[in-house]
N, C-alpha and C positions, 0 to 999 in steps of 0.2 A: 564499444562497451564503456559504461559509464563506472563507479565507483559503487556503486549499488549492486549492481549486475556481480562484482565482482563478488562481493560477500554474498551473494545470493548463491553462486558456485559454488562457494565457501562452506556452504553451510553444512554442517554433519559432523561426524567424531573424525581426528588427526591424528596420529603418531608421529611424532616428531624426534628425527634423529638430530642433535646438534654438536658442533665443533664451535669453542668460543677461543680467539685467539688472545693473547694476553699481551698485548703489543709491547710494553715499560720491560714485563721479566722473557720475551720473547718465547712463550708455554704454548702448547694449547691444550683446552680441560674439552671432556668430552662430555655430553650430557642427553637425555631425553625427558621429554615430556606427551603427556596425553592431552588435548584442545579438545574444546567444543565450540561449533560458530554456531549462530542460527541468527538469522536477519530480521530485523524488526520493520514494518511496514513505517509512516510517515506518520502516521494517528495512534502509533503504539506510546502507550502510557511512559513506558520507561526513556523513550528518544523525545516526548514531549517535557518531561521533567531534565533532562541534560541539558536542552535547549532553556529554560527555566534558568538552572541553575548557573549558566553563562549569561543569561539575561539577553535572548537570542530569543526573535519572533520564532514558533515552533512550524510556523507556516513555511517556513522559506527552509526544513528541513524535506532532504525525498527520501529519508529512510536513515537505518541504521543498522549496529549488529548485538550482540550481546556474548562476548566471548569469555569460557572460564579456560584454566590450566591448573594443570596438576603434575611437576618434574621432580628429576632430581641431577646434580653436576657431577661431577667425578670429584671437587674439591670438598666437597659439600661436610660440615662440622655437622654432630649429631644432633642438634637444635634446629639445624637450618631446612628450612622449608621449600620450595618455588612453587606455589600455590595460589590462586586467585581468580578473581573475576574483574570485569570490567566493560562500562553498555559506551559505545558508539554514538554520536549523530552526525549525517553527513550534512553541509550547507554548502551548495554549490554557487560556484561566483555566475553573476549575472548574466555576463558574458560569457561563460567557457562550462558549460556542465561535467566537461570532464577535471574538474580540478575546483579546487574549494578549502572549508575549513573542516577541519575532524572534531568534534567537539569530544571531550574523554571525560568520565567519570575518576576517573586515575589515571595515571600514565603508570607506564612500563619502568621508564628510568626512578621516578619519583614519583610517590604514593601519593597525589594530590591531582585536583581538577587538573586539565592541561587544555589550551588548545592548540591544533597542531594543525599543520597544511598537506592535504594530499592533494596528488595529482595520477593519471593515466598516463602513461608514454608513451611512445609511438611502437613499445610490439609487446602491450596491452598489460605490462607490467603495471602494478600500484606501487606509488611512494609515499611513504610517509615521511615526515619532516617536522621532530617536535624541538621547539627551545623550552629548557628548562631556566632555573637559577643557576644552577653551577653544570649544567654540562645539556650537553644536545645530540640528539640522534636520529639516523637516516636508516630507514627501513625499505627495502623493495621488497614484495611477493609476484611471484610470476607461476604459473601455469605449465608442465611440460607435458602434462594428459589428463584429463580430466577428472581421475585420481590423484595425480603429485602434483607436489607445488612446491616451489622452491624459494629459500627466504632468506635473505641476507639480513645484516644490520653492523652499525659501526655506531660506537658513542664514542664524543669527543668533550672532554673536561678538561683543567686546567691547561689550556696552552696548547693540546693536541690530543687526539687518537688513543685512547685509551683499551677500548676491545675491540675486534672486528668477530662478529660471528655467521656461520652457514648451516642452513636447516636443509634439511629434506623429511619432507611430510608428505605423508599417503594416508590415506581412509581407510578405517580399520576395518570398517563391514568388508569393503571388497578385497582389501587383503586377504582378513581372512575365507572369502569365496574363494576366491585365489587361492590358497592355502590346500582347503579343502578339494576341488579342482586337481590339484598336482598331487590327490592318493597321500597328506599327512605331510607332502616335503616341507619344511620351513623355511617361510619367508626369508625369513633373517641373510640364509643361505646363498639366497640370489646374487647377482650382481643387478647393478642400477639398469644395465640394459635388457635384464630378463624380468625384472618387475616391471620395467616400463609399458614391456610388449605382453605382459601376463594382463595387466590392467586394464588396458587398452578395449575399447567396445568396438564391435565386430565392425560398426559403418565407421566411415569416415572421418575423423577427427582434425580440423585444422589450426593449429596452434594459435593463432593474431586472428581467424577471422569466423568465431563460432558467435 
């Protein structure tokens, strides 16, 4: 599976539970948000313009994604937001299709163009790997059914390790199919090992080699 492939699984609405840990005051804030993916082809107008605006041949793009969010923290002042979008293009190195540059319309850490490096690992996990001006961060998503996904990330500024945070995200359509299925019980209720097995589609699902 290549970097494409992945956001192409990707694609559809997310619920995301998160825990960010607050490494300097040793905290952690609890927080959720709602995602949209949806993968852009290699001739879509928006991954042709990112590529543009890095000043990056569009040709040597194999695709991209287009992802919005809409959260909130458990810190969160009544001004504050976690809301946005942001389009993707993948550019795979010559040699290694599975790994390349990520071109971004914005970054996550810093609200500015960025370009970042991903790669595939060996149990089909994505990283991402962006340097900012003042700090930089390391993103994995991985897969544990074909509804959940699991997402880490750590940013590191001045000197060290500033947050580490852990997501668990599931698709909210089949959620709530799921939901509906269990006679009204609420998701929320489960534990991780009974949404896992509630999501789960009847054939065969093999983690690293679908």
């Amino acid at each position: 599976m290549d970097a494409m492939e992945f956001f192409e699984l990707s694609t559809g609405k997310w619920r995301s539970q998160r825990t960010t840990h607050h490494l300097a005051f040793k905290r952690s804030e609890a927080g959720e948000s709602e995602i949209h993916v949806q993968a852009l082809t290699a001739d879509h107008p928006q991954v042709i313009e990112i590529c543009q605006l890095h000043e990056v041949d569009p040709k040597l793009a194999i695709g991209g994604a287009f992802v919005s969010w809409q959260g909130a923290m458990g810190w969160d002042r009544e001004e504050e937001n976690h809301e946005g979008s942001t389009v993707f293009s993948l550019i795979p190195d010559a040699d290694n299709p599975r790994q390349g540059s990520l071109l971004r319309e914005r970054g996550y850490a810093e609200i500015v163009p960025v370009a970042g490096r991903y790669n595939m690992d060996d149990e089909e996990g994505l990283v991402l790997t962006t340097e900012y001006e003042s700090m930089s961060s390391i993103e994995r998503f991985w897969f544990v059914g074909p509804s959940i996904r699991m997402r880490t990330s750590t940013v590191k500024r001045f000197g060290g390790f500033s947050t580490a945070t852990f997501c668990t995200e599931f698709r909210v359509a089949d959620a709530e199919e799921v939901t509906s299925n269990l006679d009204g019980a609420d998701l929320s209720n489960l534990t991780p090992d009974q949404i896992k097995n509630a999501v789960a589609p009847t054939k065969h699902f093999s983690f690293f080699g679908w």
